[in-house]
C-alpha positions in Angstrom: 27.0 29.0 21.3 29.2 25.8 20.8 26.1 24.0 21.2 24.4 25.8 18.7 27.1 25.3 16.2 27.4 21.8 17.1 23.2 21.2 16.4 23.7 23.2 13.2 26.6 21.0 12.0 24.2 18.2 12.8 21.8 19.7 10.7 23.8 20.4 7.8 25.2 16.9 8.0 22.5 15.1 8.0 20.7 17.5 5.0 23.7 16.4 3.1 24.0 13.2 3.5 19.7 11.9 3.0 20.4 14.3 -0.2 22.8 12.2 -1.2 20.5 8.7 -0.5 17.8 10.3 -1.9 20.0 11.4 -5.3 20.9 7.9 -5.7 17.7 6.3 -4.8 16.3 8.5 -7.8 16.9 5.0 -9.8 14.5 3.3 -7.4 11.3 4.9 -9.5 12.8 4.6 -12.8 12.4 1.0 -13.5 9.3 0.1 -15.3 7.9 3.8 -15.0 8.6 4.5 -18.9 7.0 2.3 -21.3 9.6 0.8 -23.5 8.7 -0.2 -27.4 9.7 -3.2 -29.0 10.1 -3.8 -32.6 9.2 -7.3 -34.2 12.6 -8.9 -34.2 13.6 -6.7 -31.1 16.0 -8.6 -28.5 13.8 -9.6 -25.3 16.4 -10.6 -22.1 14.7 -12.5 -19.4 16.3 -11.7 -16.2 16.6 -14.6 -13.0 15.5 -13.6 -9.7 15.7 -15.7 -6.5 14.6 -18.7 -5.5 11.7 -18.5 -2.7 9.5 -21.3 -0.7 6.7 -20.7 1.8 7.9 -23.0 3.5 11.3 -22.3 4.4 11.5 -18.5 4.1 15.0 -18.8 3.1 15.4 -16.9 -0.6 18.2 -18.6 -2.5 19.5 -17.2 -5.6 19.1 -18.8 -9.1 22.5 -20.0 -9.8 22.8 -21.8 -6.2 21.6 -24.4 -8.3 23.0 -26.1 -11.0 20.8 -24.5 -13.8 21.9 -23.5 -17.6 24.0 -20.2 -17.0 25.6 -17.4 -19.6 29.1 -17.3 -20.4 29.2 -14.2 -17.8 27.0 -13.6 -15.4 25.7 -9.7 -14.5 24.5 -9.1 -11.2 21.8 -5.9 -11.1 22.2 -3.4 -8.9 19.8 -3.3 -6.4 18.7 -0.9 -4.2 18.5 -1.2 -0.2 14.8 -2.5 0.1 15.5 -5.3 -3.0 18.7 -6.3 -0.9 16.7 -6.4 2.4 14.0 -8.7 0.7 16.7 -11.3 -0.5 16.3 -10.1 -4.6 19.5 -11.3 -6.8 18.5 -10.7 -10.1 20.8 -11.7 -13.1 21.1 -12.3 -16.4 20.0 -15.8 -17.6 20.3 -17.9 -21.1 16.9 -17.0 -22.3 16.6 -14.6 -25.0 14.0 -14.0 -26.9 12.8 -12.4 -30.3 9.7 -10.0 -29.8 6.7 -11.5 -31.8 8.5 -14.1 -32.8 7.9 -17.7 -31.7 10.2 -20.3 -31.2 10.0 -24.3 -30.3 12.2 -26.8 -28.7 15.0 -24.1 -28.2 17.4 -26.1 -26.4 19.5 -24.0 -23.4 21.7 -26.3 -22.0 22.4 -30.3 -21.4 23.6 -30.8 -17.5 25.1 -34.5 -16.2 24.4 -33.9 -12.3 27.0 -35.4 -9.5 26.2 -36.4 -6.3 26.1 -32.8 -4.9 23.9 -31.1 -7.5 21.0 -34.2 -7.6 21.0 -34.0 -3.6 20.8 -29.9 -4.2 17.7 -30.6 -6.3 16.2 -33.0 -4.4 16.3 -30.6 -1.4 14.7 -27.5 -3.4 11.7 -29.8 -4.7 11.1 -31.2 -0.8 11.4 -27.7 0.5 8.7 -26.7 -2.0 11.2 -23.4 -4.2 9.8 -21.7 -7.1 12.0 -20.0 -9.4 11.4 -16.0 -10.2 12.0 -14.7 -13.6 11.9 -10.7 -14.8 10.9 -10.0 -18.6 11.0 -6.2 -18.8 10.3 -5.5 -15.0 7.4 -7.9 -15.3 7.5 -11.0 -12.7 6.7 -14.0 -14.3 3.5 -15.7 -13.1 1.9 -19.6 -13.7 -1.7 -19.1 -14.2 -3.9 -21.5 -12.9 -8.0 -22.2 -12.7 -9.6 -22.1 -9.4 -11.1 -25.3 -8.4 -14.5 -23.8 -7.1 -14.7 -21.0 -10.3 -13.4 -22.5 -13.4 -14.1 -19.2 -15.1 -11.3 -17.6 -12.8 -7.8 -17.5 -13.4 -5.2 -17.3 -10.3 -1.9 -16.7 -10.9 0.6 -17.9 -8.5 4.6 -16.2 -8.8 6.9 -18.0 -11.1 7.3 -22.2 -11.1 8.9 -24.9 -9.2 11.7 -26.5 -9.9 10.0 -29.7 -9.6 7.7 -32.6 -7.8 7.9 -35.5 -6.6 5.6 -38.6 -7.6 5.6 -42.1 -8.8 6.1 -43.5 -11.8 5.9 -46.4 -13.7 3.8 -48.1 -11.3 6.3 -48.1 -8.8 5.6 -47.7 -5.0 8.9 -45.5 -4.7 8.6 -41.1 -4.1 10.8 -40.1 -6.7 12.1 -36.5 -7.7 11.1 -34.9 -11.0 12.6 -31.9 -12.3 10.6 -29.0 -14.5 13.1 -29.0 -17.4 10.9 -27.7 -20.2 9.1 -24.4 -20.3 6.4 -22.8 -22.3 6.5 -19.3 -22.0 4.0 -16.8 -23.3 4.7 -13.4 -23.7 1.4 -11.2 -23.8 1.4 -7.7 -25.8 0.1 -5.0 -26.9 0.4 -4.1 -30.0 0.0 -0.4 -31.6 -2.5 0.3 -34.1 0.0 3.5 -35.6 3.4 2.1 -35.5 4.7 -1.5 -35.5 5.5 -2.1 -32.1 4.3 -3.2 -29.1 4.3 -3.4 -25.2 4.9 -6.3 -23.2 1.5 -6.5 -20.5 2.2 -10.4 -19.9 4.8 -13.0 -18.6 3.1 -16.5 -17.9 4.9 -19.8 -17.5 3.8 -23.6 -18.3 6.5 -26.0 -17.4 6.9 -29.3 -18.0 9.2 -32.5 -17.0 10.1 -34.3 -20.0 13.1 -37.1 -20.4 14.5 -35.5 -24.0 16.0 -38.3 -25.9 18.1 -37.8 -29.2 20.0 -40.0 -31.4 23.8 -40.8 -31.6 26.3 -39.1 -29.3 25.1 -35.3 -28.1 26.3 -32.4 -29.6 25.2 -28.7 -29.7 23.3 -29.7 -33.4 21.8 -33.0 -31.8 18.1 -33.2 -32.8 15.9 -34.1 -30.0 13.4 -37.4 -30.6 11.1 -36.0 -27.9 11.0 -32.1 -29.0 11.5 -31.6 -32.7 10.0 -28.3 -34.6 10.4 -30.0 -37.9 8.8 -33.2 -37.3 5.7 -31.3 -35.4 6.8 -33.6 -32.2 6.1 -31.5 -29.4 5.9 -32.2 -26.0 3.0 -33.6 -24.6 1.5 -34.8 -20.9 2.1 -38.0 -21.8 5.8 -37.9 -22.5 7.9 -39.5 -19.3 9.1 -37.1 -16.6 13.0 -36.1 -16.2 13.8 -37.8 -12.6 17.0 -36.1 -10.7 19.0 -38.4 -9.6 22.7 -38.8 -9.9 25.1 -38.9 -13.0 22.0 -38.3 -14.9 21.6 -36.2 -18.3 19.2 -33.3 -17.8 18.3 -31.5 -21.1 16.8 -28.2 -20.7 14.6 -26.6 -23.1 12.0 -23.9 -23.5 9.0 -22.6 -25.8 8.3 -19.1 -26.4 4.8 -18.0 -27.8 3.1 -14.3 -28.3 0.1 -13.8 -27.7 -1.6 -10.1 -28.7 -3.7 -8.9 -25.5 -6.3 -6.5 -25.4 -4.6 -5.0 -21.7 -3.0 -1.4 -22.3 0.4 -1.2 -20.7 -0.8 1.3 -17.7 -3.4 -1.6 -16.8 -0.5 -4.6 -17.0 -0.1 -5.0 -13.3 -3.7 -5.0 -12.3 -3.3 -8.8 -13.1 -0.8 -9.5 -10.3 -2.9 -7.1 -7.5 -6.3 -7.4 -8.5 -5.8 -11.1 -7.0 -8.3 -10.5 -3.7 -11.9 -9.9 -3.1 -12.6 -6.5 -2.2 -15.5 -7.3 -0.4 -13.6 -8.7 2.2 -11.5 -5.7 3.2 -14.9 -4.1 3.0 -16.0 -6.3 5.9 -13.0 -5.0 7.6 -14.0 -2.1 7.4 -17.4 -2.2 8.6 -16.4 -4.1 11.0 -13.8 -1.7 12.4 -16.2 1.0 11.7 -18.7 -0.8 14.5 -16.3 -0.7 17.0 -15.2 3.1 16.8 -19.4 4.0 16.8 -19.4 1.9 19.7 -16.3 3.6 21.2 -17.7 7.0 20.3 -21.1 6.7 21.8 -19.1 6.2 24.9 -17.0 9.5 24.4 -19.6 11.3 23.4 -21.7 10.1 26.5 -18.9 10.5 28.5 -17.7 14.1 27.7 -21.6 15.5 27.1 -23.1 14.1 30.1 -21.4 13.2 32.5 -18.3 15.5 32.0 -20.3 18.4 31.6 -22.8 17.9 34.7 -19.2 17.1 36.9 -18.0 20.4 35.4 -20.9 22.1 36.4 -21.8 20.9 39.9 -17.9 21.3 40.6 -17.8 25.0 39.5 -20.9 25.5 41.5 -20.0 24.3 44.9 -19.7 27.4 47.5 -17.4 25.7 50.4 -14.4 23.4 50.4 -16.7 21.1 53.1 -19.1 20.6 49.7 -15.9 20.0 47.5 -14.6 17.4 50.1 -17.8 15.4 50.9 -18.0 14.9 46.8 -16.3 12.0 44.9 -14.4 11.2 41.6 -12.1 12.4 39.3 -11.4 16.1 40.5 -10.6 15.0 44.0 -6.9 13.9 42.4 -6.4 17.4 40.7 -3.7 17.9 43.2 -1.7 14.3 42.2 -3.1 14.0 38.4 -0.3 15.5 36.9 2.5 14.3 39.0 5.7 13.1 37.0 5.3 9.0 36.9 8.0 6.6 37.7 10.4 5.9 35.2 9.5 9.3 33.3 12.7 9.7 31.3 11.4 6.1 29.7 7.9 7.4 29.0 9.5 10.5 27.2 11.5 7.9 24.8 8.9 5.7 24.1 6.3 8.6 23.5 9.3 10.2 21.2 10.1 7.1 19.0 5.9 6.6 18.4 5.6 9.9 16.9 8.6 9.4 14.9 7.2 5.5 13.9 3.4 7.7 13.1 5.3 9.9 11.1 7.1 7.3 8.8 3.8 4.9 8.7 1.3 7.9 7.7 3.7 9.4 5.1 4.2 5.5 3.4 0.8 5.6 3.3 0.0 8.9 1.6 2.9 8.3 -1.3 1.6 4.5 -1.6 -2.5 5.8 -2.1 -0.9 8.1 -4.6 0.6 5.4 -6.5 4.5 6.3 -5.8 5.4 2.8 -4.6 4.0 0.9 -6.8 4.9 -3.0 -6.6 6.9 -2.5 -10.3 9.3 -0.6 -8.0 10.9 -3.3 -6.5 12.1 -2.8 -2.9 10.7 1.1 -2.9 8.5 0.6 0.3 11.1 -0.7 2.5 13.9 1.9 0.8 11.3 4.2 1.3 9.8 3.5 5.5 13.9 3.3 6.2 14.5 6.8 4.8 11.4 8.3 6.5 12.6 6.7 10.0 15.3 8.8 9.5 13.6 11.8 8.8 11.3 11.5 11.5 13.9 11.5 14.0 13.8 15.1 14.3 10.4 14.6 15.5 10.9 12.2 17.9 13.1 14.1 19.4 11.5 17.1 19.1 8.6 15.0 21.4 10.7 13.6 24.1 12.3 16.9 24.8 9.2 18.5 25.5 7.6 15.8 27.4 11.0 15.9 29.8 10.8 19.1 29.9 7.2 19.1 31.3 8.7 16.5 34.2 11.3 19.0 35.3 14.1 17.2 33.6 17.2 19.5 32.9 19.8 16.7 31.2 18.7 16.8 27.3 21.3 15.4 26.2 20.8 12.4 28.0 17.2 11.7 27.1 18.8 12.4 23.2 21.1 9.6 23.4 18.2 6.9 25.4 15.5 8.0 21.9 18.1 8.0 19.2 19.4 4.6 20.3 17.0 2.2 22.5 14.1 1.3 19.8 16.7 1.0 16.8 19.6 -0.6 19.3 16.7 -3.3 20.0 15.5 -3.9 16.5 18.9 -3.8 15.1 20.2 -6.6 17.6 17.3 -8.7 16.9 17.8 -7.9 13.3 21.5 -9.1 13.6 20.8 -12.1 15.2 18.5 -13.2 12.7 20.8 -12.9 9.7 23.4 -14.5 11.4 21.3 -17.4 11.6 20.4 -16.9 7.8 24.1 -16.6 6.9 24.2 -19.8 8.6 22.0 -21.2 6.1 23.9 -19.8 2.6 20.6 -18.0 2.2 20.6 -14.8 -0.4 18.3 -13.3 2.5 21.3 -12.9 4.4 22.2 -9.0 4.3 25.7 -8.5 3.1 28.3 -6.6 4.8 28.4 -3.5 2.6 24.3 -3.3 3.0 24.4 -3.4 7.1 26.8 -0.7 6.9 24.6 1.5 5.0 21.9 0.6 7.6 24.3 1.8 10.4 25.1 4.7 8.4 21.5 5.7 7.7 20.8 5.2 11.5 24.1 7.1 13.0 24.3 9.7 10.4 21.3 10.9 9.8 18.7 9.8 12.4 20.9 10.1 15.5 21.8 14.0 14.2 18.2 14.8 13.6 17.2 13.0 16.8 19.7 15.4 18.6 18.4 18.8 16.3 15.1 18.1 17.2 15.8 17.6 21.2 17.7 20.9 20.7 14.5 22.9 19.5 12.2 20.8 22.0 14.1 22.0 24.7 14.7 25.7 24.2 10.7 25.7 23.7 8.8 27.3 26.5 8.0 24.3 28.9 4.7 23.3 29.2 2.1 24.1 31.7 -0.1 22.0 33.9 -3.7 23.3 34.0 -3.5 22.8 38.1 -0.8 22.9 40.9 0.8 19.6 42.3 0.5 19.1 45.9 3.9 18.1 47.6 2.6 14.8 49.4 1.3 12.3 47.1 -2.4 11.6 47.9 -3.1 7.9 49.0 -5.1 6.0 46.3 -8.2 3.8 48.0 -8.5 0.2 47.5 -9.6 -0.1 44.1 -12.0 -2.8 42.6 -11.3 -6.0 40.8 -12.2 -4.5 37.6 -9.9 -1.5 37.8 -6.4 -3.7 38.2 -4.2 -2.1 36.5 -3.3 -5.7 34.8 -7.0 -6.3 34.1 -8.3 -2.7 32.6 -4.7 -3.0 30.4 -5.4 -6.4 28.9 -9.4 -5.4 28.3 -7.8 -1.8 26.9 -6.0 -3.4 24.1 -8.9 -6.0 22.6 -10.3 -3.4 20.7 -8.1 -2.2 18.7 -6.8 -5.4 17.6 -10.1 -6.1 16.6 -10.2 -3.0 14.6 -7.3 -4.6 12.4 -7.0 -8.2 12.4 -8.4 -8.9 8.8 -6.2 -6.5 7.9 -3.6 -8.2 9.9 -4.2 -11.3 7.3 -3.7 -10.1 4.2 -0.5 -8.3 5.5 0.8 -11.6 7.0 0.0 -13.3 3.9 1.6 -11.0 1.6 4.8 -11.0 3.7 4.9 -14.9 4.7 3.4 -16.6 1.7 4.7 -14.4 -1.1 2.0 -12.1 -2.5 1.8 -8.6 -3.6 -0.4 -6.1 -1.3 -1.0 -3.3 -3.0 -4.5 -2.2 -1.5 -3.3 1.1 0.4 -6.7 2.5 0.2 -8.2 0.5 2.1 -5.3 -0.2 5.2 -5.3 3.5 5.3 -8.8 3.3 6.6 -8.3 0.9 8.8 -5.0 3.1 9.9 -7.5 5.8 10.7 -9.9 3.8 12.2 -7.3 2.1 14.8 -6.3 6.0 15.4 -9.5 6.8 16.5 -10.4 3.2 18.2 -6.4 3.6 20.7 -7.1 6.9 21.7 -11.2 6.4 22.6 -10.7 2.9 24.7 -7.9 5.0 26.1 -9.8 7.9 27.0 -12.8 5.7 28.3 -10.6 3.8 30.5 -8.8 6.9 31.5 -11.4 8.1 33.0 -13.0 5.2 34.9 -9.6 5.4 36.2 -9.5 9.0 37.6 -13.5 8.4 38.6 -11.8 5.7 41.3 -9.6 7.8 42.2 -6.4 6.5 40.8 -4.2 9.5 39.5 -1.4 7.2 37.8 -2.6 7.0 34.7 0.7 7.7 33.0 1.9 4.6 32.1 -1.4 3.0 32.2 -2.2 5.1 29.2 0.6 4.2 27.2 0.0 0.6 27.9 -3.8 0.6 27.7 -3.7 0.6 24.2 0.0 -0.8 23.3 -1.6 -4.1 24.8 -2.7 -4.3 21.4 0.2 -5.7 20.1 0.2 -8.5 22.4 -2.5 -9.7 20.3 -0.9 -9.4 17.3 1.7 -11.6 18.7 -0.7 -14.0 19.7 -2.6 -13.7 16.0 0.8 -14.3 14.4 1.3 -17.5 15.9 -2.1 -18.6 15.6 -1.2 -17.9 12.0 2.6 -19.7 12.3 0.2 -23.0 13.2 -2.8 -22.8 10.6 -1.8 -20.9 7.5 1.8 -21.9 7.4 4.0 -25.4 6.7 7.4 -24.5 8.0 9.1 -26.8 8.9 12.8 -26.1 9.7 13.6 -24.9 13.3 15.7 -22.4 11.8 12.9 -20.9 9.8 10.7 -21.0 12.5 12.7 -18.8 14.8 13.0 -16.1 11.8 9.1 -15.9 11.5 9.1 -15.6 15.2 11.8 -12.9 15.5 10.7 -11.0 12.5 7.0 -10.9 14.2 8.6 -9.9 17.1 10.1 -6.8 15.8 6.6 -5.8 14.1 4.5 -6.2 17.6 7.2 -4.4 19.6 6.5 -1.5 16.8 2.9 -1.8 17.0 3.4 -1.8 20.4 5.0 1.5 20.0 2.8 3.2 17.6 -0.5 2.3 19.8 1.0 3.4 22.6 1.9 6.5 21.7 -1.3 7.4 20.1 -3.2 6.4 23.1 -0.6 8.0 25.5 -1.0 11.8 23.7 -4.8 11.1 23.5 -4.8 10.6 27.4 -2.7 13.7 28.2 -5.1 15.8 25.6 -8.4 14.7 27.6 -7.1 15.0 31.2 -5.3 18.4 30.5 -8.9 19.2 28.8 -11.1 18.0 31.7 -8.9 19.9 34.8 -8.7 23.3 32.7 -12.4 23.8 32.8 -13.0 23.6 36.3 -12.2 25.8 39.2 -9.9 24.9 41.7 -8.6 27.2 44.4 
C-alpha cells in the first residue's frame, strides 16, 4: 500500500512539475509565429546574437568584443535549448526606421588598447562571424556561387574581418568590417500601408573613415558623406586593427520591396540544399532494406516453413535427434543471458530514446519546430526524454521480470540513472573545458540545475511509475520449457564469431544513413539550418526496418549453428552501427572540418561520442526486440514434447 502511494506521489509530482516546464515553455512557439506590421516610420530594433566560427566551435557573445554598445544593455530571455546552443542575444545600437533609408549613420568611434586589437586579431584568425536578429529573422550575407552565377547562397551573418596585404607590402595584416550595408526586404500590403519584414541581408565593408578637425559626435566624415554623395566604395583603404588606433563604425540601411509573402520568408534560409541528393539517400537506403527483405521473406517462407513442417511431422524422438538446426536449442534458446539485469536497462533506455526521436520527428514534419523557434528542438527532445521515462521503465521491468528477477527497485535505479549518469558526466566535462575558454557555450549554473531538475524530478519518478506498472503486469511466457543443464554449443565456423557476424551486422544500417549522417553533421558542426524532417524521417523508417532484418537474418544463421546465445548478440548486432558513425565522424573531423585548437577538438570528439553511444542505444534496442519477436515467433509454431 505504501508503495502504491509512494508511485502515485511520483506520479503526481512529476504531472506537476513537466506542467509547469511546459507552461513556461509556452513562450518557446510564440516568437515569430504572429506576423507583426510595421508602419512607414515604425521603430525597427536589430538584436546581437553570438559570435560563432567553424573552426573553433567556441560561440562567444557579441559584446566580448569591443564593439559600439547601448547605454544599457538587455539580455533576452532564453529558453533551455537557446542556452544549450550558446545564444546571447541583446540589444545593440542599430535602430532603424521601416521604409526609410539612411547613409553613413555613424554608431560609434572606438580607440583600441593593446587588449582589444589582440581580441580582434584573434577573432579574424579564428575565422568568427557576427549574428544579428531583425524581427526574429537571422541576418544572412548573400553570395553568388562560383559554378552557377544565377544562384544565390547565403551564408549566416559576417565576419568581423580579414586579413590581407596592403599597399604593396609583403606583411599579413588584420582588417576589421567596420561599415555595413544592410538591406531590409519587405512586403508591402496592397490594402493598408504596412508591411512585413521577409529579408535581413548584410554587405560589409572595411573602410579607414577620415574627417576633418578634432572628432566630435557632429564631425562630418570625408570618406562617407550623404550630402556630398561620397559613399563608400571598394576602392576606399581598409580599417587595419592594430593598437591605439581610431575605429569609426558606421552602417547603411536600404529597403527593398520583395515579392516573398511573409509565410514563405524562411524558405530562403532552408531551401539551401539539393533535394535530389537526399533523394539518393533514399534510394539508396531503399536498396538495402529490398535486399534485406528478400532475405526475410526467403528466410521465413521457405525455409522456415519447410523446418516447421518436417519438424511437426517427425513420428519418433530418434528422427528429431538425427536432425539438425535451429530447433535442436529449443531447450537453451530462451535461457536468461549473462549480465541480464544490464540487457533490461539498455533495452529500457532505447525504447525510451525511440520514443523521444519518433515524437521530434512527427511535431517537426508537422511544422511545430520550425527553425524561427530558436532552441525548440533541443527544449523539445529534453522534455520528451523525460516523458519517455515511464516507458523505459515500463520495458525493463518486464524484460526482468521475464528473467525471474524479483528486486524492481533495483533494476529502477540502474535505467533511471546509467545512460543519463554517462551522458551527463561527459556533458560536464566538456563545459568545464568550455568554461575554461570564456566561451558563451559554456552552460551556466542556474541552466545545469534545471537539467538536473528535469532529470531527477521528472524522469527518475516516471522511470520508477513505469517499473511499478511493468512489474505488477502478468510475467511473460516462453513459448518452450528451459532444460536445467545448459546444452554445449559445437565448434562454430569462422564466419559465425561472435566478433565477426557483430561487426558484418552493423554495416548495413550505417549504410542506410550515412548521407543522412552528412547533412546532420554539417548542420551541427558548420553552422546550417536542417530543416528537411521529411525526408530523415524516411530514412528513420528505413534504418527501423534495415536493424531489425540484418538482425533477424543473422539471428537465425546463429540458431541454424546451433548457438542459442543470441541475447546479447542481438542487441549488439545492430548497435555495431554506431561504431561506424564514430568512425564517419572522424573521417569528417579530418576532411570537412579546419579546427584547429586542441581544445576544440576534444569537444567535437566528446560531443560525437555522446551521439554514437545513443545511436548505439537506439539500434540496439530496435534490433534486440526484433530478435525476441522472431525467435518467440519461430519456437511457438512447432511442437515440442
Amino acid at each position: 500500500m505504501a508503495t502504491r502511494r509512494s508511485v502515485a506521489a511520483c506520479l503526481w509530482i512529476s504531472a506537476i512539475l513537466l506542467i509547469c516546464l511546459v507552461g513556461g515553455a509556452r513562450s518557446f512557439y510564440l516568437p515569430g509565429v504572429a506576423p507583426e506590421d510595421f508602419q512607414k516610420g515604425s521603430e525597427l530594433k536589430v538584436k546581437v546574437n553570438k559570435l560563432t566560427s567553424t573552426q573553433t566551435q567556441l560561440p562567444y557573445s557579441y559584446y566580448s568584443l569591443p564593439y559600439c554598445a547601448p547605454e544599457k544593455i538587455v539580455d533576452n530571455t532564453e529558453n533551455l535549448g537557446e542556452v544549450l546552443r550558446g545564444d546571447r542575444i541583446e540589444n545593440s545600437i542599430y535602430v532603424f526606421n521601416m521604409r526609410e533609408p539612411q547613409r553613413c549613420k555613424v554608431a560609434c568611434r572606438k580607440v583600441l588598447n593593446a587588449k582589444d586589437a589582440k581580441q580582434f586579431k584573434e577573432k579574424i584568425d579564428d575565422g568568427y562571424r557576427v549574428n544579428m536578429i531583425l524581427d526574429n529573422l537571422p541576418l544572412v550575407f548573400p553570395l553568388k556561387r562560383q559554378d552557377q552565377e544565377s544562384t544565390t547562397i547565403y551564408q549566416h551573418g559576417f565576419q568581423v574581418g580579414f586579413r590581407g596585404h596592403y599597399e604593396g607590402t609583403t606583411e599579413e595584416r588584420h582588417f576589421i568590417h567596420n561599415h555595413l550595408r544592410f538591406t531590409v526586404k519587405f512586403h508591402k500590403d496592397m490594402s493598408a500601408d504596412t508591411a512585413r519584414i521577409v529579408g535581413f541581408e548584410v554587405k560589409p565593408a572595411s573602410v579607414k573613415h577620415e574627417y576633418e578637425g578634432e572628432w566630435s559626435e557632429h564631425a562630418t566624415l570625408t570618406t562617407c558623406n550623404p550630402h556630398a554623395q561620397r559613399f563608400v566604395t571598394e576602392n576606399d583603404p581598409p580599417q587595419e586593427v592594430e593598437d591605439n588606433k581610431e575605429i569609426i563604425f558606421t552602417y547603411d540601411v536600404d529597403f527593398e520591396e520583395s515579392p516573398i509573402k511573409w509565410a514563405s520568408r524562411w524558405d530562403t534560409y532552408l531551401l539551401m540544399t539539393d533535394d535530389q541528393i537526399h533523394w539518393f539517400s533514399i534510394v539508396n537506403s531503399l536498396m538495402i532494406v529490398l535486399f534485406l527483405s528478400g532475405m526475410v521473406a526467403m528466410i521465413m517462407l521457405r525455409t522456415l516453413y519447410r523446418d516447421i513442417s518436417k519438424y511437426n511431422q517427425l513420428e519418433t524422438q530418434e528422427e528429431a535427434q538425427e536432425e539438425t538446426g535451429w530447433k535442436l536449442v529449443h531447450g537453451d534458446v530462451f535461457r536468461p543471458p549473462n549480465n541480464s539485469d544490464l540487457l533490461c536497462v539498455y533495452a529500457g533506455t532505447g525504447v525510451q530514446f525511440f520514443g523521444m526521436i519518433l515524437v521530434t520527428m512527427i511535431f517537426a514534419m508537422l511544422g511545430f519546430l520550425s527553425p524561427s523557434n530558436r532552441g525548440g528542438l533541443m527544449t523539445a527532445m529534453l522534455l520528451l526524454w523525460a516523458f519517455m521515462g515511464l516507458f523505459a521503465g515500463y520495458s525493463s521491468a518486464r524484460m526482468y521480470k521475464m528473467f525471474k528477477g524479483t528486486e524492481w527497485k533495483k533494476i529502477t535505479l540502474k535505467t533511471a540513472f546509467m545512460f543519463p549518469g554517462v551522458v551527463f558526466i561527459i556533458f560536464f566535462i566538456l563545459n568545464a573545458l568550455i568554461w575554461g575558454e570564456k566561451s558563451s557555450g559554456a552552460v551556466p549554473f542556474g541552466t545545469m540545475f534545471a537539467l538536473v531538475f528535469l532529470w531527477f524530478g521528472i524522469s527518475v519518478p516516471l522511470v520508477f511509475v513505469g517499473s511499478y506498472i511493468g512489474f505488477k503486469k502478468p510475467v511473460i511466457e516462453d513459448p518452450v520449457k528451459t532444460n536445467k543443464i545448459p546444452r554445449q554449443i559445437p565448434e562454430q565456423a569462422w564466419y559465425m564469431n561472435p566478433l565477426f557476424s557483430i561487426l558484418i551486422g552493423g554495416i548495413l544500417p550505417f549504410g542506410a544513413v550515412f548521407i543522412e549522417l552528412f547533412f546532420i553533421l554539417t548542420s551541427i558542426w558548420l553552422h546550417q539550418f536542417y530543416y528537411i524532417f521529411g525526408f530523415l524521417f524516411i530514412v528513420f523508417l528505413i534504418l527501423i526496418v534495415t536493424c531489425a532484418e540484418i538482425t533477424i537474418v543473422l539471428c537465425y544463421f546463429q540458431l541454424c549453428s546451433e548457438d542459442y546465445l543470441w541475447w546479447w548478440r542481438s542487441y549488439l548486432t545492430s548497435g555495431s552501427s554506431a561504431l561506424y558513425l564514430f568512425l564517419y565522424a572522424t573521417f569528417y573531423f579530418f576532411t570537412k572540418l579546419e579546427i584547429t585548437k586542441p581544445v576544440s577538438g576534444v569537444l567535437y570528439f566528446g560531443h560525437m561520442l555522446i551521439v554514437s553511444y545513443a545511436f548505439f542505444v537506439l539500434t540496439g534496442t530496435i534490433g534486440f526486440y526484433a530478435c525476441f519477436w522472431f525467435t518467440r515467433l519461430i519456437y511457438s509454431s512447432v511442437k515440442i514434447d
